[in-house]
C-alpha positions as semicolon CSV with decimal commas, in nm:
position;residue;x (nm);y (nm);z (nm)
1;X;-3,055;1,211;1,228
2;X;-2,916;1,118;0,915
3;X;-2,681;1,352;0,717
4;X;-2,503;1,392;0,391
5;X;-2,296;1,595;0,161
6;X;-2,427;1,686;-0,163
7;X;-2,134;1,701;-0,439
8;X;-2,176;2,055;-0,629
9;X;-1,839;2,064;-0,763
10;X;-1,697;2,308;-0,476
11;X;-1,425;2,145;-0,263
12;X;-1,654;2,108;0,096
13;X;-2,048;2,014;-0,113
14;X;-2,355;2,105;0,050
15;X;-2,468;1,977;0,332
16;X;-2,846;1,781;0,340
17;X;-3,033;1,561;0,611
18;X;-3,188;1,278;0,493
19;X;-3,410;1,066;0,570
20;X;-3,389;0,790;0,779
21;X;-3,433;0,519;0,455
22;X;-3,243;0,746;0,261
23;X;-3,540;0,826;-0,039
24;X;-3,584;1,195;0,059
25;X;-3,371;1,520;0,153
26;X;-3,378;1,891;0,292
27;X;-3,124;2,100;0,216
28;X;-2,990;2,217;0,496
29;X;-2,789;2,523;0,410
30;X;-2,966;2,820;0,617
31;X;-2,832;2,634;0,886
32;X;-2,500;2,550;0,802
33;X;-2,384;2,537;0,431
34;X;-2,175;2,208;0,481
35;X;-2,080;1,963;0,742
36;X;-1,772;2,137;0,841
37;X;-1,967;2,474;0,933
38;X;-2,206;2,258;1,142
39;X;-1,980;2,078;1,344
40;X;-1,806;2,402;1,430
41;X;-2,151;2,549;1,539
42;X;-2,303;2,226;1,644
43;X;-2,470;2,352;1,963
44;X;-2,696;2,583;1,736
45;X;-2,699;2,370;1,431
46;X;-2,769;2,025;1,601
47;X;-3,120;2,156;1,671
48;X;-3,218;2,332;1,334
49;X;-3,161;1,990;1,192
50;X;-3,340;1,800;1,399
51;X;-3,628;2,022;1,283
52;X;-3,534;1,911;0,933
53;X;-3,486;1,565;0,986
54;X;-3,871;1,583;1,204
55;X;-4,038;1,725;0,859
56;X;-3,846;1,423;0,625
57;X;-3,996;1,185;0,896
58;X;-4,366;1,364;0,852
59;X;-4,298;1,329;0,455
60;X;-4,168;1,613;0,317
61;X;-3,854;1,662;0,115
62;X;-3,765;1,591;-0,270
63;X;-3,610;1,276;-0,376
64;X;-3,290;1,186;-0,324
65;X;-3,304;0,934;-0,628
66;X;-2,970;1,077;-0,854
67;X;-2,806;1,295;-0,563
68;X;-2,447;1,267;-0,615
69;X;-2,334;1,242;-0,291
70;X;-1,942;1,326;-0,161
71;X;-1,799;1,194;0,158
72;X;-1,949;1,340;0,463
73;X;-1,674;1,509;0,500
74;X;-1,507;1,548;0,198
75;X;-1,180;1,724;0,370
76;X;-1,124;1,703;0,692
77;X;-0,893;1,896;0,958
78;X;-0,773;1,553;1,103
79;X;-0,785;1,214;1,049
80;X;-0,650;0,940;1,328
81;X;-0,693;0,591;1,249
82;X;-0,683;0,339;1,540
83;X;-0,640;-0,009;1,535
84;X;-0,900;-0,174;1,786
85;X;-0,922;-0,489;1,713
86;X;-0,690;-0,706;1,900
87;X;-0,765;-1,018;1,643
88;X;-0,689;-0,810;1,332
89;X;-0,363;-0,665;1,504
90;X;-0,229;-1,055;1,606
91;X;-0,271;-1,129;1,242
92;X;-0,110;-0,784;1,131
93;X;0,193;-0,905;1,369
94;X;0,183;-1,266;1,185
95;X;0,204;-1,116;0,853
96;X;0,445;-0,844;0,902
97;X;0,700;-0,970;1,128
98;X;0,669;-0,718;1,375
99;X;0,631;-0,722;1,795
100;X;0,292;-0,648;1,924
101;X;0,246;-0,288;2,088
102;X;0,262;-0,233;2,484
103;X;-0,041;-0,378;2,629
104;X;-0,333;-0,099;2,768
105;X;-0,238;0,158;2,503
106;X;-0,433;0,252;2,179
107;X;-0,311;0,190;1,838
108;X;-0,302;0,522;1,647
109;X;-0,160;0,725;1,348
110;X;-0,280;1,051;1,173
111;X;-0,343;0,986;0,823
112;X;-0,434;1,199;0,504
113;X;-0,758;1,404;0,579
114;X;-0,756;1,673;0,291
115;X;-0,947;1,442;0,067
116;X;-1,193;1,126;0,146
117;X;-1,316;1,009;-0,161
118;X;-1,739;0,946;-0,199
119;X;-1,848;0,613;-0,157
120;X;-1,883;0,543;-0,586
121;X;-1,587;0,730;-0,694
122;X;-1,328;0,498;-0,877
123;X;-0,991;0,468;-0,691
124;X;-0,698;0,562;-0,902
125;X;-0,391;0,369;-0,762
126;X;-0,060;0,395;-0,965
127;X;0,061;-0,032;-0,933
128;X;-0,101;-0,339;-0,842
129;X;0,210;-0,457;-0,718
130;X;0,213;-0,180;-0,426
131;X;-0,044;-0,478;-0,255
132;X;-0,355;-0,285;-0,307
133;X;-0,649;-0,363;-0,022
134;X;-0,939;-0,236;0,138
135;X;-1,023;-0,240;0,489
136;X;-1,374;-0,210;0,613
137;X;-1,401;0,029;0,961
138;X;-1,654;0,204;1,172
139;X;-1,547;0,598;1,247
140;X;-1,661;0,850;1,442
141;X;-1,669;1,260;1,379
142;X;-1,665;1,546;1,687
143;X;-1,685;1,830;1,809
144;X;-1,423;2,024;1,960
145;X;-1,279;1,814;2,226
146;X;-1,059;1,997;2,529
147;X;-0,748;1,819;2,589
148;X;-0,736;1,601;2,898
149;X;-1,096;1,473;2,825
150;X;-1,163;1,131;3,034
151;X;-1,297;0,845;2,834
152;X;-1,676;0,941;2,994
153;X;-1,614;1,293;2,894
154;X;-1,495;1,195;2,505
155;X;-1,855;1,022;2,458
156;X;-2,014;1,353;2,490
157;X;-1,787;1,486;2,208
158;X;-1,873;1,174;1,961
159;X;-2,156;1,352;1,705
160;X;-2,139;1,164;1,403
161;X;-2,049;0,785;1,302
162;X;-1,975;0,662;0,996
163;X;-1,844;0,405;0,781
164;X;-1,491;0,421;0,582
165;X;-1,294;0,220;0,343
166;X;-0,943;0,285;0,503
167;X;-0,764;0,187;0,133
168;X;-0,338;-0,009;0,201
169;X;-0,088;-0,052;0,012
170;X;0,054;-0,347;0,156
171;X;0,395;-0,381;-0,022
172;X;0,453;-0,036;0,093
173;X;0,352;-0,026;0,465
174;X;0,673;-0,274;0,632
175;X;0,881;-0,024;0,447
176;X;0,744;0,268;0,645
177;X;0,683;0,114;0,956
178;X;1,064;0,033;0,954
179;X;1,133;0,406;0,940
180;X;0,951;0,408;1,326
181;X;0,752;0,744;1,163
182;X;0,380;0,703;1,039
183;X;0,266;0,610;0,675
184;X;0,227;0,839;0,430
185;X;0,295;0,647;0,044
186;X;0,119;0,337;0,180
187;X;-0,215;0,512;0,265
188;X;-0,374;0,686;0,031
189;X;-0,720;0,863;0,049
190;X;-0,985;0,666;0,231
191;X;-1,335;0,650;0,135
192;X;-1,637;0,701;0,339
193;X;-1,998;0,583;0,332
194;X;-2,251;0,872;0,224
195;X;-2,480;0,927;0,560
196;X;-2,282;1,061;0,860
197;X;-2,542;0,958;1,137
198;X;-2,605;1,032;1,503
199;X;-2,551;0,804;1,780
200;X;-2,925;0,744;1,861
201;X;-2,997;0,647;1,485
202;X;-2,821;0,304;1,578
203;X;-2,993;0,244;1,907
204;X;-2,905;-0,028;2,143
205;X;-2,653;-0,103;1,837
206;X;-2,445;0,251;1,983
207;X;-2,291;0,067;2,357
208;X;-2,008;0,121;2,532
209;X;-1,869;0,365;2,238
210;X;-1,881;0,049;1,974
211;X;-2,109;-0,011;1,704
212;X;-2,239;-0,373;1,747
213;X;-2,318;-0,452;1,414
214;X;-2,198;-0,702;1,113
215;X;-1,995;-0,467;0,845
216;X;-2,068;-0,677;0,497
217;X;-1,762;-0,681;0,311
218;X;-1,817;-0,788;-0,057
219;X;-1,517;-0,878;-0,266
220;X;-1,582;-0,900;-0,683
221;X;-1,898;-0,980;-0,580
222;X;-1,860;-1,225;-0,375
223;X;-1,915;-1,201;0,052
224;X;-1,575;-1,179;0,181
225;X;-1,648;-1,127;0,552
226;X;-1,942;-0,993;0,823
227;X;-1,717;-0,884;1,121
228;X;-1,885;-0,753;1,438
229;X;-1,798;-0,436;1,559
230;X;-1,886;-0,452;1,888
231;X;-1,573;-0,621;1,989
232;X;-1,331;-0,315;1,975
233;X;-1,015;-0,389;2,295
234;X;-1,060;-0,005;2,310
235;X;-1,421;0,191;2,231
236;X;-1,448;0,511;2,044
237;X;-1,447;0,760;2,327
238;X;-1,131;0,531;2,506
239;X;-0,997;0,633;2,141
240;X;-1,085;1,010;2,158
241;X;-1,017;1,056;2,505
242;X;-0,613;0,896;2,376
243;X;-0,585;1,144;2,080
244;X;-0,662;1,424;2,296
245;X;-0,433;1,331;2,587
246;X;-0,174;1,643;2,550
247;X;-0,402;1,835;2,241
248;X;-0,715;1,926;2,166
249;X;-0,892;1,812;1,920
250;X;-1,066;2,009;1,653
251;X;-1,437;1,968;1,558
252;X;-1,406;1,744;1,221
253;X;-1,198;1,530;1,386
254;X;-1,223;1,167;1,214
255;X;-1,132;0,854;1,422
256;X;-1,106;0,523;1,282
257;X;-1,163;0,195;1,452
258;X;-0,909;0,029;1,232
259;X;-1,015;-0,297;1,053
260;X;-1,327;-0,470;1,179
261;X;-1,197;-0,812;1,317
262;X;-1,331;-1,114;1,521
263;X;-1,140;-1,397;1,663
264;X;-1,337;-1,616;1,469
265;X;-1,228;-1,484;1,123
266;X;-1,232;-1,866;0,992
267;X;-1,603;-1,844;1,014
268;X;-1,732;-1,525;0,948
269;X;-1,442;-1,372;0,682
270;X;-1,266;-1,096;0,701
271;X;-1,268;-0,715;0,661
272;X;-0,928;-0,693;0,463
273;X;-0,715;-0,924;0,184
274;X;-0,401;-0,889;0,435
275;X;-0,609;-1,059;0,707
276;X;-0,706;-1,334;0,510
277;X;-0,368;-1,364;0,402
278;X;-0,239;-1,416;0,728
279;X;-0,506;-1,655;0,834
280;X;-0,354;-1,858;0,536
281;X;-0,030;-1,797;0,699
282;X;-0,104;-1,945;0,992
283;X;-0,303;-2,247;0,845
284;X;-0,102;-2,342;0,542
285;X;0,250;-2,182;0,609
286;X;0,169;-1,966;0,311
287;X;-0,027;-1,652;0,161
288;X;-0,184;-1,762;-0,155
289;X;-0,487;-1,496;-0,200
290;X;-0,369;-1,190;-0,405
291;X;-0,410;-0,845;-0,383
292;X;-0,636;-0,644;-0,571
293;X;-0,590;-0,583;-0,931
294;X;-0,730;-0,298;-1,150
295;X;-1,060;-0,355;-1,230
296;X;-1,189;-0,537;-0,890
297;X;-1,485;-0,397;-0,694
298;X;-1,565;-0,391;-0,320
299;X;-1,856;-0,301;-0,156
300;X;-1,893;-0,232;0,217
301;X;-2,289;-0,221;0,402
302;X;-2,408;-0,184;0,798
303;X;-2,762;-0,306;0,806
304;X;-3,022;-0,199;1,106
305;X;-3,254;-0,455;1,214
306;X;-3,526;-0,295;0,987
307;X;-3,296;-0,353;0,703
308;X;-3,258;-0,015;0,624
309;X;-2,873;0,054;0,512
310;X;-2,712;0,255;0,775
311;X;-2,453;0,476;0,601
312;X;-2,517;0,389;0,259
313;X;-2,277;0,151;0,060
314;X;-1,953;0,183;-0,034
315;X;-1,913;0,067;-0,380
316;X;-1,614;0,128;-0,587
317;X;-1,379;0,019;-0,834
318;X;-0,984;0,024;-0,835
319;X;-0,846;0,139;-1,144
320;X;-0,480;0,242;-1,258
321;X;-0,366;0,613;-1,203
């Protein structure tokens, strides 16, 4: 089951399923008016839109050609970004001067969640020289989860998954992370992908709480990297089942996977500027590939084996504040 917010100028949209190539839509608001109310009722509303997303897949529903669509969740209750991927964090280290973290324990900080921009809005940032970058991730949404949740518990709490743009300000973030608090001026809103989807959309692509599939990162135009997620040190339900370790967790709930790394970045690219930066670090003794500047695009896509886009792409534009 694929889902979406429609943008109708309120602060939450309405919520739509669509359909599984993303052409057609129901709404879907005499079940739940948007994605928030669903999750919160998601025992009754899962159903109802199964039924919805059965009729798209017999034919019916309008077009979705020139739906404006929001992020799936265009505010959330909480937002906790991870950082998964051992590869990206060794080059994070490299880059930043800093220790790695205690081995066996998550990466993890709560991040802004009362606004996720849609996947075409332009990204208003106030100075290039802040170190302006993207970062491709995988996330998941849930339900409410209790606290104390084992990992094999948190998998039955993981509803949605989607794809974010997890914007950095580089220049910023050593300053913070000096402080020993969490970010705040060097992470502004993230973006997210339009379709929110179900774990059995992916198929044998959903294992072991990781999506196993290439995120295409496009820089300018030009393929930047096509990192595997499948490779996460810690899943998405080890990740859940962390966050609610002495709190429950709300339904809404956003986790990120943090950057989508492999070991063999050389080969297949990267997911963020500061990664590639550090690879040139490592090889050359220098960084020599810039940050964004106003003006630059980046476009993010997860492909099925049919071809069929996922999430939708993220495709935006940086421009000054």
């Amino acid at each position: 089951m694929k889902l979406a917010t429609q943008d109708n100028g309120s602060p939450d949209g309405t919520l739509i399923v669509v359909s599984a190539d993303g052409t057609r839509f129901l709404s879907a608001t005499a079940i739940a008016s948007t994605m928030q109310m669903a999750l919160d009722n998601w025992p009754s509303a899962e159903p109802a839109l199964r039924t919805l997303a059965g009729r798209l897949a017999e034919g019916e529903g309008e077009s979705a050609t020139g739906v404006q669509y929001a992020a799936p969740l265009p505010r959330a209750w909480q937002w906790l970004d991870g950082s998964a991927f051992r590869s990206h964090g060794e080059l994070m280290e490299t880059l930043f001067g800093t220790e790695p973290p205690p081995a066996g324990r998550p990466l993890m900080y709560q991040g802004l969640s009362n606004q996720f921009l849609s996947a075409t809005a332009d990204v208003p940032l106030p100075r290039e020289e802040d170190g302006i970058d993207f970062e491709g991730e995988y996330g998941i949404i849930t339900d409410a989860v209790p606290m104390g949740v084992t990992p094999t518990q948190a998998m039955e709490h993981i509803k949605l998954i989607v794809q974010i743009n997890d914007w950095s300000l580089r220049a910023l973030a050593p300053v913070e992370m000096k402080t020993g608090f969490g970010w705040v001026q060097a992470k502004p809103a993230c973006s997210v992908a339009p379709f929110a989807v179900t774990p059995d959309v992916l198929g044998e692509a959903w294992c072991d709480g990781r999506v196993h599939l290439p995120l295409s990162v496009d820089w300018n135009g030009k393929r930047f990297g096509d990192a595997l997620g499948g490779v996460m040190e810690f899943g998405f339900h080890e990740l859940v089942a962390h966050a609610a370790s002495t709190r429950s967790l709300c339904a809404g709930t956003i986790i990120g996977s943090g950057t989508v790394s492999n070991s063999n970045f050389r080969e297949i690219g990267s997911s963020c500027i500061a990664e590639r930066r550090g690879i040139e670090m490592l090889d050359e003794g220098s960084a020599r590939t810039s940050y964004m500047h106003f003006g630059d695009t980046v476009r993010m896509e997860a492909r099925l084996s049919d071809g069929n886009l996922l999430f939708g792409a993220i495709n935006q534009k940086v421009i000054k504040a």
